[in-house]
N, C-alpha and C positions, 0 to 999 in steps of 0.2 A: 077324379083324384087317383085311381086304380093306376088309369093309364098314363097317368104323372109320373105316379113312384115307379110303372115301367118302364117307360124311357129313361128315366133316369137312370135303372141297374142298369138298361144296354148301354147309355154310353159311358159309366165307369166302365164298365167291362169294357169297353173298346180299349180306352186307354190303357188300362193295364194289359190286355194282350199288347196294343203296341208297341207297350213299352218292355216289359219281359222276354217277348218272346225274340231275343236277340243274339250276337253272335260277339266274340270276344273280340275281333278284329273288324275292323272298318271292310267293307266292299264297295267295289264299286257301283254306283246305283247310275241306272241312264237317268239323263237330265231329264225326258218327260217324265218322269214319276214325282221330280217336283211341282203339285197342283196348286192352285191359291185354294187358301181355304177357305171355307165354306161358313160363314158366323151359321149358329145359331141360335131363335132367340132365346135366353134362358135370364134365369136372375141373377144381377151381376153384383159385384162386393166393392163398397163401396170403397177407393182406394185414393193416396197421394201420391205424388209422382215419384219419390223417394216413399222408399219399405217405410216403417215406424212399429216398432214394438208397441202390444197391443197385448190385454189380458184376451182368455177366450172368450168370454162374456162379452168384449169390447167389436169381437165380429160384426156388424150391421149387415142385413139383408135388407134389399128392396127389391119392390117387385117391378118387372117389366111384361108389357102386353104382350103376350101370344099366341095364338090358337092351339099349340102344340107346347104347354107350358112343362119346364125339367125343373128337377128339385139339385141345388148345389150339393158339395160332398156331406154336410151336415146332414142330411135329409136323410142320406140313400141307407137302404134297409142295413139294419146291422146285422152280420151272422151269428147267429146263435149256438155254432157250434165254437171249442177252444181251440185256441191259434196252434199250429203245428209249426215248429223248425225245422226245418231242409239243409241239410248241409250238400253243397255244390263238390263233386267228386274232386273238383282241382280250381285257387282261386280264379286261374286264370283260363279255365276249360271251356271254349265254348257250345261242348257239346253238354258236357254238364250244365251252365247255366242255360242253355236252348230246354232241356229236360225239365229243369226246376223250375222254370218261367211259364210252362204251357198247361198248367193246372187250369182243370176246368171249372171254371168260374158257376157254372150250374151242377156239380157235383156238391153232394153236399159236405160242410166245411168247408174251410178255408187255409191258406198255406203263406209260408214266408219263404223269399228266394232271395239267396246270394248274389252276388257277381263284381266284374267290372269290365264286361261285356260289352261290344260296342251295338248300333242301334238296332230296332226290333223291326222285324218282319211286317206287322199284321196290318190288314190294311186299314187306312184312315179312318178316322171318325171325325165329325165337324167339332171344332176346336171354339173353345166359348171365346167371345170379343171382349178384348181387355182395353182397360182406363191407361193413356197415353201414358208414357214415362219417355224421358228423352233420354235419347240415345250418352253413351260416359265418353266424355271427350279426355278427360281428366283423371289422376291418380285416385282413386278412392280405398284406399286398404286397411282392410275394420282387420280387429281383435279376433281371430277362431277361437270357437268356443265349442263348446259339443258339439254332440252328435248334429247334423242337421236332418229333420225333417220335412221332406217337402209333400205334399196332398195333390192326388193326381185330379185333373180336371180342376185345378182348384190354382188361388195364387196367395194361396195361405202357406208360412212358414213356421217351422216351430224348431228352438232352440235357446235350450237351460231354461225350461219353463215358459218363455215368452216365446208370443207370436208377433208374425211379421206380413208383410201385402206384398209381394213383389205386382211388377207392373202389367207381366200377366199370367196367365196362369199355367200350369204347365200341359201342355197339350200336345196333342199328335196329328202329323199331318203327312201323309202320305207312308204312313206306316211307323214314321223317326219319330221320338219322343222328344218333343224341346223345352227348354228353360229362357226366361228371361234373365240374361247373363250377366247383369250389374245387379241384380239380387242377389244371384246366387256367393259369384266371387267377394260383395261385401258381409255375406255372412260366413265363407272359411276363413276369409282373413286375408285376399290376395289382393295384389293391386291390378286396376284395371283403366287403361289410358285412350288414346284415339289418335291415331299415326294419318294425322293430314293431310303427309303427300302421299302417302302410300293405302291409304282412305282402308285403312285395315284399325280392328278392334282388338286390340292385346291385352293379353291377361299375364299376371307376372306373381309365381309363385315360387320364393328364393331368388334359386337361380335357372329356375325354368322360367323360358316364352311362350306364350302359344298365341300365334295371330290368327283373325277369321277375317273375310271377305264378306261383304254381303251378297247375296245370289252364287256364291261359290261354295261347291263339296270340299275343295280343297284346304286345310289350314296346315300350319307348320308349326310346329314342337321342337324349340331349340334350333331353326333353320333347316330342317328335315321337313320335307312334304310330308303329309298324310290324306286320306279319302277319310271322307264322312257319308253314312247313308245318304242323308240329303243336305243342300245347300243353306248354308247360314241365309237368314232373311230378317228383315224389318217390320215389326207387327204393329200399325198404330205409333211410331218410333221407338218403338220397343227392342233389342235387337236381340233375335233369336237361334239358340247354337241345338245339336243335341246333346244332352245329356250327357251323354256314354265318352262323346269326344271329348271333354275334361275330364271326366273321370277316370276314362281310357290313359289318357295323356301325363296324367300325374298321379297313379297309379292309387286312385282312393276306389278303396270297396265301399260295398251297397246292401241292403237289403229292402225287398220288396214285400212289401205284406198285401196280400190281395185282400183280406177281411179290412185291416184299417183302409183302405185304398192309398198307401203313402210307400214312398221309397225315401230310406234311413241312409243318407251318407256318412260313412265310418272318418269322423276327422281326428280321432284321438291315437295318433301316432307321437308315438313314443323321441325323446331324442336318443342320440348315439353320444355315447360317450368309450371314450378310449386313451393306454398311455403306453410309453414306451419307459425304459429304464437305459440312458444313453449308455453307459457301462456295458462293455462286453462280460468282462468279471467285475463282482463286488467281492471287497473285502472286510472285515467285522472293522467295526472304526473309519472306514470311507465315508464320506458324505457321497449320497444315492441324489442321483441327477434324473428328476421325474419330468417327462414330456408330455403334457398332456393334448386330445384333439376332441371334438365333440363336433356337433352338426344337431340340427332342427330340421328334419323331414318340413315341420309345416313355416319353415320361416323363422319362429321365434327367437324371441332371446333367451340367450340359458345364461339365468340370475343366482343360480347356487351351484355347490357342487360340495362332495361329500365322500370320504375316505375310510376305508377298513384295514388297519393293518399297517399302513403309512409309517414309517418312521425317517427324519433325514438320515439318521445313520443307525447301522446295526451293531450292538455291542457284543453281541456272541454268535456263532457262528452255525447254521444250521440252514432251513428249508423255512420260506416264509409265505405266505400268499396274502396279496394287498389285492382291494375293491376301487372300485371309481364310478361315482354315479355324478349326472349332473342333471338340474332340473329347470324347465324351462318357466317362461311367465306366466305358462296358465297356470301350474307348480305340478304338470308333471312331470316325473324322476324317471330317467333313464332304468335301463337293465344292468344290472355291476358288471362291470369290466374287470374281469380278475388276473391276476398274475402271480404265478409262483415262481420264486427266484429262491438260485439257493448259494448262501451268502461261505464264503468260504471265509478259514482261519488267515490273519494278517500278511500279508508277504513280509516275507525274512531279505532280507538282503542280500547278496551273496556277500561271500569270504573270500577277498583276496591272498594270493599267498603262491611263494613261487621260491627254490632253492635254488643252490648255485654246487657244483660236486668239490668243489672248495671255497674258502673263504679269502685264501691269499692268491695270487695270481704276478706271473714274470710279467713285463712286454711282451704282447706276442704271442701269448701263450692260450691259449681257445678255453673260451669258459663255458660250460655247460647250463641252461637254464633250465630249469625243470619246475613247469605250472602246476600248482597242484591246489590251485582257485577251486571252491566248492558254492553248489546253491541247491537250496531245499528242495527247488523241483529238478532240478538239472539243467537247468536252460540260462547258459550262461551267454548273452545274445553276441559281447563285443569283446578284446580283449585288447588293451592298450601299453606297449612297453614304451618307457624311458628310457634312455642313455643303456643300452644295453646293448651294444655291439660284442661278435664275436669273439674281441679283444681290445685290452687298453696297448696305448702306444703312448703312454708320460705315468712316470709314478704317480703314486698318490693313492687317500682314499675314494673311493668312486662309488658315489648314488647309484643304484638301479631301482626303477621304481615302477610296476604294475597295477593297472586299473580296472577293474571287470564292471560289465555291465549283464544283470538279467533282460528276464524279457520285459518286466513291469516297469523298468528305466533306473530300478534300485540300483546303485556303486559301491564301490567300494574300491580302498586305494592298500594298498603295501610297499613298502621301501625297506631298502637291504642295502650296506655299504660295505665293500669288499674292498682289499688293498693290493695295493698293485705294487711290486717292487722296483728296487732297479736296477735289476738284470733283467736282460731282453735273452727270450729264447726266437725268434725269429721276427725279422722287419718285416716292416709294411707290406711291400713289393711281395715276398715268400710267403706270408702268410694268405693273402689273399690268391696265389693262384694254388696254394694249397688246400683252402679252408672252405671259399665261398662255395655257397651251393648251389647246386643248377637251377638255373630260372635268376640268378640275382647277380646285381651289376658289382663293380668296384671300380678304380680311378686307378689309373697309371700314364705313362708319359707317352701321349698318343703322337708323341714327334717321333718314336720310335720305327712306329708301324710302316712307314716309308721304305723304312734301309733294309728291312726285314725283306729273304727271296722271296721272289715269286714262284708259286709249285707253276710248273710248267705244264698244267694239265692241257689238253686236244678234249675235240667233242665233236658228237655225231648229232644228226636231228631224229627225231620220230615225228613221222606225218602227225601235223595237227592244225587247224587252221583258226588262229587265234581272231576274234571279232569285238576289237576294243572300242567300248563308248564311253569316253571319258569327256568327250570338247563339244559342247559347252561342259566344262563342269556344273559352274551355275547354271541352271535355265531361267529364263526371264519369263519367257510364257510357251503353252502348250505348242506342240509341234512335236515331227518327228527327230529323233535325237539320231538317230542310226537306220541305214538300211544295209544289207548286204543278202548274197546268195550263197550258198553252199551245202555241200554235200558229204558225206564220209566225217573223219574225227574233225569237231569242232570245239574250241573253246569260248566261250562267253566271259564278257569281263568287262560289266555295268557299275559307275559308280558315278550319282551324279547329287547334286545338292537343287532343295526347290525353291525358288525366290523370286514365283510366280502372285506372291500375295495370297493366294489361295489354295486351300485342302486338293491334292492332287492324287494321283496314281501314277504308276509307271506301266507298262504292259509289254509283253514279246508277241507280235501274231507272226503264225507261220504260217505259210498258205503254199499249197500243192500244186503247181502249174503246166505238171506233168500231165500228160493222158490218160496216166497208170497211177494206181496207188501207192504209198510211198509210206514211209514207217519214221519214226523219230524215237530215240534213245535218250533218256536223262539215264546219265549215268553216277552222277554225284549231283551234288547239291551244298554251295557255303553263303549263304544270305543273312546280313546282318543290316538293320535300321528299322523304321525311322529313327535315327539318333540326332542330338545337333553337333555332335562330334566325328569329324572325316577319320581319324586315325581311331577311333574306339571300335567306329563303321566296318573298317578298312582289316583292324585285327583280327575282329569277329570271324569276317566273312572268309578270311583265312583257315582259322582256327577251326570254324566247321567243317570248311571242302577237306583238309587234307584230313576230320575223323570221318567224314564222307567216306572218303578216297579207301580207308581202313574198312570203313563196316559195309562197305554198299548197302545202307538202308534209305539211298534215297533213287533207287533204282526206278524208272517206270516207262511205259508206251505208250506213245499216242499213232492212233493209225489215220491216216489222210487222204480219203479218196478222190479223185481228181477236182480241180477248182475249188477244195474244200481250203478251210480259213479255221486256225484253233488257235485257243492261247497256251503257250508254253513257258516254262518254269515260273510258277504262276505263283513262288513264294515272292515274288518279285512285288506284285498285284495286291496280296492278302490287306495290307495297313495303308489306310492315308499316308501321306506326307505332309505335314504340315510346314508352315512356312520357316525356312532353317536348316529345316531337319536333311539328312542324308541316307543315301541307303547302296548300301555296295551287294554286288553279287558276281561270284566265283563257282559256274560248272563245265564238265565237261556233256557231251552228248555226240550221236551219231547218227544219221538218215542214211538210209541207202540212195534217194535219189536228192536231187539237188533240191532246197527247201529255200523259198523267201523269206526272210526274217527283215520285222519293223519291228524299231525299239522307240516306243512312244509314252509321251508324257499328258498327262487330261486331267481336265479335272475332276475329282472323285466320283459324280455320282453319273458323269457320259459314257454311253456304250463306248468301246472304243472301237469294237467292227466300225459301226454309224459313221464316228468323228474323222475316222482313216483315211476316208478321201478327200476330207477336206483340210487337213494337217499340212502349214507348210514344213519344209527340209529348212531344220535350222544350221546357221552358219556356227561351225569352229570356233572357240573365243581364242587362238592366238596364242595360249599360253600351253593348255591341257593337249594332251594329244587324242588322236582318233584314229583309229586305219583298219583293213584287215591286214593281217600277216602270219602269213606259213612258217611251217615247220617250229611250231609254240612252242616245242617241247627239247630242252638239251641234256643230252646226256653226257657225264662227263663221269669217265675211272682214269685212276690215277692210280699204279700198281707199283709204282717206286714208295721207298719209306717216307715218310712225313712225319715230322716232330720231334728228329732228332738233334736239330736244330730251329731255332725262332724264323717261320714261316707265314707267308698268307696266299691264301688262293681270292681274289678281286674276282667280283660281278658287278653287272651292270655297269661298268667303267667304259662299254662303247672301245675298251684299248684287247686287254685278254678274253672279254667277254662281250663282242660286238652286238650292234643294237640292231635287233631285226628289220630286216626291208619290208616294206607291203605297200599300199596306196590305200587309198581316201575316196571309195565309191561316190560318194557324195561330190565332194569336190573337185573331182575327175582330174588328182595330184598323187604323186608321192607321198610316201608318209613313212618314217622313222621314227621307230618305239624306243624314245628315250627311255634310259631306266631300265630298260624289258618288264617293264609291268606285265603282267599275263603270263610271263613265260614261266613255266615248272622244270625246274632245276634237279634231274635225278640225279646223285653225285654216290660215286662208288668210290672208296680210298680203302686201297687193300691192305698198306699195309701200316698202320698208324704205330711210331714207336711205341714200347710202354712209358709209362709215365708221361704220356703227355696230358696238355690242356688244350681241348676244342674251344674256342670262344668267339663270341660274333662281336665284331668293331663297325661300327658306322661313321660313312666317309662322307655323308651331303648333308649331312644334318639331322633331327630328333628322327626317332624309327621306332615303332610299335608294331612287332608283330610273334608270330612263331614261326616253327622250324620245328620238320617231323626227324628223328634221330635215332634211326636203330629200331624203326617203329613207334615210338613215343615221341607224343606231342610235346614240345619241350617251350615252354613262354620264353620268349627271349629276354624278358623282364616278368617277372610274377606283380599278377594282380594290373592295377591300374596306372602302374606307372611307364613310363618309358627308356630308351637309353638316350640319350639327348645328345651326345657329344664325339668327338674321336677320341676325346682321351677316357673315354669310359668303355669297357669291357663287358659280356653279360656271358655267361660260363653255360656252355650246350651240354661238353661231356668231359669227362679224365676216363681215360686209358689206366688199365692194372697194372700190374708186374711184367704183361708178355705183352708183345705186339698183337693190334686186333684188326680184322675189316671192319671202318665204320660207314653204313651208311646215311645222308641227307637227302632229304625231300625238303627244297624251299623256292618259295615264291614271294617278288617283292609286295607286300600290303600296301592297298591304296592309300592315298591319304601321307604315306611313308615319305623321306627321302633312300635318291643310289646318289654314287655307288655301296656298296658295303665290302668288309672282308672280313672273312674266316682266318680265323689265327690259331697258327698252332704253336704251342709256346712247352720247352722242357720244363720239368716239373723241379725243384729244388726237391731234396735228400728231408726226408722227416728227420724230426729229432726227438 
């Protein structure tokens, strides 16, 4: 009997060394270490193929013949001394749980260990033979409930008072600790199926996988490989994983008591519960817009939920903090999900309101508005006028009527009726080239602008070698859109639309073909898109080169050592293009030695080094132009008076303003720059009478751009609108009392129509 209850502490003890003494992460293990096991013969529990809840009492022992007879976990001596707890230095340490696990089983007392560790070190002990159970073809997925305890060397289970058989017992073999794994998974609560063609054992907990192989280390979590100490096997059809690998895998902790000889898996995880409050601000009296989100660690359903604080709406105005718990089916309650919001006083609306510095008004005669719109916080977002022109031109009473908006979308309207007489202090025609103010258009009889001289201005060129890629405008699919070479001042002038179906890029490579190293200059920068608007594109990219051109902050170097390849002005590059959209860009730069440049179109996520030599040269579409051409840059003074009479000085007419010559590398042609797109126009007019009017007139149709004037960037039209017409006007500058030098900096905007002309018109006598 002595040497009964011997053997028997030796082999609990085995198991629990096997099974503790482990490491938090999987290793790899050589495949001879997985041995067959070894039965031994001991007394076996009497079991069904399927677990069955079972009081303790309801245990059956029978004896079986041996010479060398062992006593089951019941038997084996109990320690007499009180259970100690161990707390593991980190849950996830595997040096901590290696430490907490190696308690010596012949010291006296006994200890409990943490973890979730992957498998244990120690070497094997024979593993007791288990009552067949057939392998889970099928979904089988029970209710989680407690805690589970399972009994080492044993196939006894216990959980919320009842016990349970699994089919075998848990044992150790070759040092790994196993479970019979349709026990286990139908007592947390997971489902467990059998993948026929893929002859793999899946376990499915939520929204976790985890498949095993049989005679394979290998299994996978979520489609991710992992190593197991030893290889999944089939015991009797039993089918055997270790431990640690589900546990590992779906991150449930453990505790090991070496006195009870059982490991306690932790299933009482908590759910999540959470909410948002859609509302960036609330205000007292708002209906509060609650989002709520929640999750079950173990699967569950979460059947209640429960609030602190909650109100749909707050009636007074202060700091609040609301709770949120939700609870699942086994009825445990999340942790409160808290939030402090702090509910501000009602928004006020703003106050529209706006004076006029009289009430009564001639024809003609300029009325002052003066907004004097108010809002609680200040943030008056919009401002909308009616009928509120400069001046009336017919008597009568006249509405004017202002709208304000804040930021919260609160309005507010005001109306004002002032009277107009019928005396006229100045007509239409006088008033407007009096009145209007720069950036804004007006109408007049654009048949006039014909008969009007021509200034007789001359011009010189400045080296610059403009490199237009315009044709294809649209591109239909990827290729290169431009190539050219050059050296010294270069201007660049890309504007093209994508209507390739697909998210694309655009890119510049320059590559160095010299021997010698070579240098490249951005020296401005005007890039504007992706837009789906050519003329919004086309403005932009204007509007920034020439504050480019003012601030040089968009100065930089790239250096190029022989047979090297970089991308340059790479604001070009920065944004998709989507299908539509357009992107125009306007710089200058300078290399000292002669540089290759590709101007290529890809789609978004292709290198474009890679694609570059397999890109073909797309053709010209026929309408847009393409070329390089010298001497970009015109200069034109003009030191005689102008605006002493109704004048216009004409560009881009191909007639006073001829259209640059260059060719068509590509299509090894001539090529004339209708329009002179690209070219920058530096205009010196020395001696402008007083009282004149600067104004720009368009001669091919709508034009959306600017024009730099005396240093200042001047809208040719403010805001988003255009001038559309010839008989529409859009006012640059007025001259004072004494004659001035004016100068202009302009270039035609893509997208635009030429010719255009500058007009310079006498000023009618104030009155």
């Amino acid at each position: 009997m002595n040497l009964k209850k011997n053997m028997s502490i030796i082999t609990a003890v085995a198991v629990l060394q096997a099974f503790t003494v482990g490491s938090a992460s999987a290793q790899t293990v050589d495949q001879g270490e997985a041995a067959v096991v070894t039965p031994a013969k001991v007394e076996s529990v009497e079991v069904m193929k399927k677990e069955q809840p079972l009081t303790e009492n309801e245990v059956k022992i029978k004896s079986s013949t041996s010479s060398k007879g062992e006593s089951t976990v019941e038997d084996t001596e109990a320690s007499k001394s009180a259970v100690v707890e161990t707390t593991p230095a980190a849950e996830n340490d595997p040096a901590a749980v290696d430490q907490a696990t190696t308690t010596n089983e012949s010291e006296e007392g006994s200890a409990i260990q943490e973890g979730t560790a992957e498998d244990d070190k120690t070497p094997a002990t024979p593993a007791i033979p288990a009552q067949v159970e057939q392998p889970a073809t099928g979904t089988a997925a029970g209710t989680p409930g407690g805690d589970l305890t399972l009994y080492m060397n044993s196939n006894k289970m216990e959980q919320d008072g009842k016990s349970y058989l699994a089919g075998q017992p848990m044992t150790v073999k070759n040092g790994v600790s196993y479970v019979a794994i349709r026990a286990l998974v139908d007592r947390v609560g997971y489902g467990v199926k059998y993948d026929n063609k893929t002859k793999e054992t899946i376990i499915i907990s939520g929204d976790n996988e985890l498949r095993f192989k049989t005679n394979s280390k290998v299994y996978t979590v979520n489609g991710e490989s992992r190593t197991m100490k030893g290889p999944a096997y089939q015991q009797k059809n039993t089918f055997m994983v270790p431990l640690t690998s589900i546990t590992q895998a779906l991150n449930i902790s453990y505790k090991v008591n070496q006195s009870a000889k059982t490991v306690v898996l932790n299933l009482h995880k908590k759910p999540v519960a959470s909410f948002v409050i859609s509302q960036k601000e609330i205000f007292a009296g708002d209906t509060v817009d609650y989002v709520t989100s929640y999750s079950s660690p173990n699967g569950l359903e979460i059947t209640s939920e429960r609030w602190t604080g909650r109100q749909d709406s707050f009636d007074q105005a202060g700091t609040y903090t609301i709770s949120y718990q939700v609870q699942d089916s086994n009825g445990q309650w999340s942790d409160p999900y808290s939030v402090t919001i702090q509910v501000l006083q009602p928004n006020l609306p703003p106050v529209a309101m706006f004076t006029t510095d009289k009430d009564q008004y001639k024809m003609g005669e300029k009325i002052t508005y003066m907004d004097q719109s108010t809002d609680d916080e200040g943030k008056i977002e919009k401002t909308v006028w009616d009928n509120n022109p400069l001046a009336f031109f017919e008597p009568g009473p006249k509405t004017v009527t202002l709208t304000v908006t804040d930021n919260h979308g609160a309005t507010d309207t005001y109306s004002k009726v002032i009277n107009i007489t019928n005396e006229t202090l100045y007509n239409f025609s006088d008033f407007n080239l009096l009145f209007t103010p720069v950036g804004q258009k007006f109408t007049f009889n654009g048949g006039e602008v014909t008969s009007m001289e021509k200034v007789p201005y001359t011009y010189r060129d400045e080296a610059s070698l403009l490199i237009r890629s315009n044709s294809p405008e649209t591109v239909n699919t990827e290729g290169i859109v431009y190539q050219e070479s050059s050296s010294g001042q270069t201007r660049f002038m890309i504007h093209h639309v994508n209507n390739t179906g697909k998210r694309v890029k655009m890119y510049v490579i320059a590559t160095n073909n010299n021997p010698y190293p070579a240098v490249f200059e951005q020296q401005n920068m005007g890039f504007a898109g992706p837009t789906p608007f050519a003329t919004v594109a086309g403005k932009l990219s204007i509007d920034k080169w020439f504050k480019s051109i003012q601030t040089g902050a968009d100065q930089k170097k790239e250096y190029f050592e022989p047979g090297e390849s970089k991308l340059i002005l790479t604001e070009l590059n920065k944004t998709p293009m989507k299908e539509g959209q357009v992107i125009s860009l306007y710089s200058d730069a300078f290399s000292d030695y002669s540089l290759d440049y590709n101007v290529i179109l890809v789609e978004e996520n292709k290198d474009p080094f890679e694609a570059l030599p397999t890109l073909p040269v797309l053709d010209r579409d026929g309408v847009h132009n393409r070329g390089t051409y010298p001497n970009a840059t015109r200069v034109i003074t003009y030191d005689q008076q102008v605006g002493g009479t109704p004048a216009r000085l004409p560009l881009g007419d191909n007639a006073s303003d001829p259209n640059l010559v260059g060719t068509d590398p590509m299509a090894y042609t001539d090529a004339s720059n209708a329009g002179n797109f690209g070219v920058l126009y530096k205009i010196t007019l020395s001696n402008v009478a007083p009282r004149t009017l600067i104004s720009f007139n368009p001669r091919g149709g709508k034009y959306f751009g600017v024009a730099l004037v005396n240093g200042q960037v001047v809208q040719i039209v403010d805001g988003s609108l255009s001038i559309n017409t010839s008989s529409e006007q859009s006012v640059l500058y007025r001259t004072g009392s004494s004659s001035e030098s004016v100068t202009i900096l302009f270039s035609a905007a893509p997208g635009s129509n030429l010719p255009v002309n500058l007009l310079f018109t006498p000023l009618p006598m104030e009155k």
